[in-house]
N, C-alpha and C positions, 0 to 999 in steps of 0.2 A: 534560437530559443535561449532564453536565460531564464534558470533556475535557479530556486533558492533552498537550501538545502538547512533546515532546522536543526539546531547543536543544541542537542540540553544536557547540564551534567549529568552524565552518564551512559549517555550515547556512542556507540560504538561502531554503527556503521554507514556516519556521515561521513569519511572520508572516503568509502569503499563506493559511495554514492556518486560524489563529486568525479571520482577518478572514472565510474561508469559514463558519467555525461560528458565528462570535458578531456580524458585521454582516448576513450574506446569510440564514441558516437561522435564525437569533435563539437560541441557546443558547451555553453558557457555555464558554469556552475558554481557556486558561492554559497559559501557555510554564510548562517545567519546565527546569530545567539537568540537563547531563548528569551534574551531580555530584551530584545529589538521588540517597537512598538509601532513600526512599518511595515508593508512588504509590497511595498510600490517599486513599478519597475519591472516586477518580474512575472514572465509567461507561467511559469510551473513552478509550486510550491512543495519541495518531499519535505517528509514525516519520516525518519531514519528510525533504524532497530535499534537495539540496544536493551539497556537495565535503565531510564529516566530517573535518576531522583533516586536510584539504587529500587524502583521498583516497591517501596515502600507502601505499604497499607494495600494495596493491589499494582499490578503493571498500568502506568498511566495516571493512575488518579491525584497525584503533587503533581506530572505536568501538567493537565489542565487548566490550571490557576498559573501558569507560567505567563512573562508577560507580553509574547509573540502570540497567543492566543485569541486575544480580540480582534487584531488582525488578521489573524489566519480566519476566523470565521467572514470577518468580511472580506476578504479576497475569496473564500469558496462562495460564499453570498452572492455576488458580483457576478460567478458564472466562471472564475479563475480553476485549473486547473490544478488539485491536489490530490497527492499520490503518499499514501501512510503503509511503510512495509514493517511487518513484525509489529516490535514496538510500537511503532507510528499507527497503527491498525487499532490499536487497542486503544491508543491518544486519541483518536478521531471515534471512536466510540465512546468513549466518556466526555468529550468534547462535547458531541450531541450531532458530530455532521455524518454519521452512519451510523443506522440501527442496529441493536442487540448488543453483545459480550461477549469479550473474550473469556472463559473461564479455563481452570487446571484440566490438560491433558485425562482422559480417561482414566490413563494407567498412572496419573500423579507421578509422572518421569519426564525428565528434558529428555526431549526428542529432538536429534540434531545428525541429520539423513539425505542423500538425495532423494525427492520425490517426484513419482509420475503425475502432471496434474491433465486435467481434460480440459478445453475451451469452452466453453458453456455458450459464453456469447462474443463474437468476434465486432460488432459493429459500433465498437466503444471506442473513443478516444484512445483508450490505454489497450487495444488488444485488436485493432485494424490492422494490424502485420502478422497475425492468422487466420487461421482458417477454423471455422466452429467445428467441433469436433477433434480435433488436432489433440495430441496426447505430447507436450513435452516435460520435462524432467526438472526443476529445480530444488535446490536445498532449502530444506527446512532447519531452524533452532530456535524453537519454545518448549516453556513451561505449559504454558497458559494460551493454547492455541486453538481450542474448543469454541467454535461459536455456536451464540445459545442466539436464539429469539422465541420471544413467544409468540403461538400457532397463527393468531390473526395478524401480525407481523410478520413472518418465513411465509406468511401464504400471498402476501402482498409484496416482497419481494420477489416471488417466485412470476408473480404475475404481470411486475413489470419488469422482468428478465434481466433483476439487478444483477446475478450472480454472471460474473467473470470467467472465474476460476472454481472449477471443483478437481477434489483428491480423486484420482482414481481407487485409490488401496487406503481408505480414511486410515492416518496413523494416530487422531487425538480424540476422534469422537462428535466430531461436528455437525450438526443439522444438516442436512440435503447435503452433506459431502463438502460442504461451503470452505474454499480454502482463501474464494477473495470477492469482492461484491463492490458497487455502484451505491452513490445516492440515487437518489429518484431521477435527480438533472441529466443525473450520466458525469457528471466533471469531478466528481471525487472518489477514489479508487483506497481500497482498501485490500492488503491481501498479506498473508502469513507467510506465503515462502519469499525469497531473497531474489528478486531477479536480478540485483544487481553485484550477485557472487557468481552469477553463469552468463559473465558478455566475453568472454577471450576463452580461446578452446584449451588453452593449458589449463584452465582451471574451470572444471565443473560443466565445460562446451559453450555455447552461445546461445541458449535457448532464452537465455532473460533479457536478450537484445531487441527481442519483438516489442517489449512492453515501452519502450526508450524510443524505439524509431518512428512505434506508432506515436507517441506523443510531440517528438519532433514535427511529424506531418501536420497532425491537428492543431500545434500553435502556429503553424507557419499556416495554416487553411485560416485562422482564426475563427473558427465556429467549434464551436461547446459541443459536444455529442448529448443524443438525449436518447433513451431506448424505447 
């Protein structure tokens, strides 16, 4: 598998990204700029956490006009496989390649926590390495980690079993518990907590290894998952 891993100024956990795919899982990983105007080549495109653009006017909204963005729409177009954590969640929703918003925390506090999440749907691309139901643990760090959609929208992802990840103990306020969710295709993942601060057990356990090896598998099967 080769990844490509999106750098935008002010991006902060593209390197934590890289070190998940290419020291912990042993496959290949590369920071990209956000000024790159390609992303040929590569199996799996991540969308990194962080502050973009320092986060300006809302989380996400300067980078969408960034100029690895025409690209990244056509490679998720195409059927390519991308993965937007935190930050990158919020990129790919104003992007237009996953439904709804992230908006401010209920409590208007950064929340920055290990949290319990539940499996929602196991037979995704990004989450074939559990088991539905499964209850594991990862860290969360946002402001702005509320997802909203409106009711004819959350009732249409509900029904095509976009949702991933839900909170077990919601800590921001989100719709149906929503902590990470699918396009329609299944190949673009979105999700709020960090799985790539829980792959080595000294730091946070390995529970965010699932989400990495299942995608390992599915670029090496070469087929797209669909729900």
């Amino acid at each position: 598998m080769k990844a490509a891993v999106i750098s935008f100024p002010g991006s902060n956990c593209d390197d934590d990204l890289v070190h998940a795919i290419r020291d912990v899982v042993g496959e290949c990983a590369v920071k990209v700029p956000a000024t790159a105007t390609t992303l040929a080549g590569f199996d799996l495109v991540l969308v990194p956490g962080g502050f973009s653009y320092g986060d300006y006017l809302r989380s996400g909204a300067i980078a969408k006009f960034a100029p690895v963005m025409a690209a990244l729409k056509q490679f998720a177009q195409a059927g390519g496989y991308v993965l937007g954590i935190c930050n990158g969640f919020q990129i790919l929703t104003e992007v237009g390649l996953l439904p709804g918003a992230l908006q401010w925390n209920t409590s208007l506090q950064f929340i920055c926590e290990p949290e319990p999440l539940v499996v929602a749907n196991a037979d995704t691309a990004f989450s074939s390495r559990y088991e539905a139901g499964q209850t594991i643990t990862l860290p969360i760090a946002h402001g702005e980690g509320n997802y909203y959609a409106d009711p004819a929208t959350l009732a249409e992802i509900e029904a095509n079993h976009q949702v991933v990840f839900r909170y077990a103990h919601n800590p921001n306020g989100s719709l149906n518990d929503i902590a990470g969710l699918t396009n329609v295709a299944g190949n673009v993942l979105g999700m709020m907590p960090h799985p790539e601060r829980a792959v080595e057990q000294l730091i946070f356990g390995t529970d965010g290894l699932g989400v990495f090896e299942s995608l390992v598998e599915a670029t090496k099967e070469g087929v797209y998952a669909e729900n």
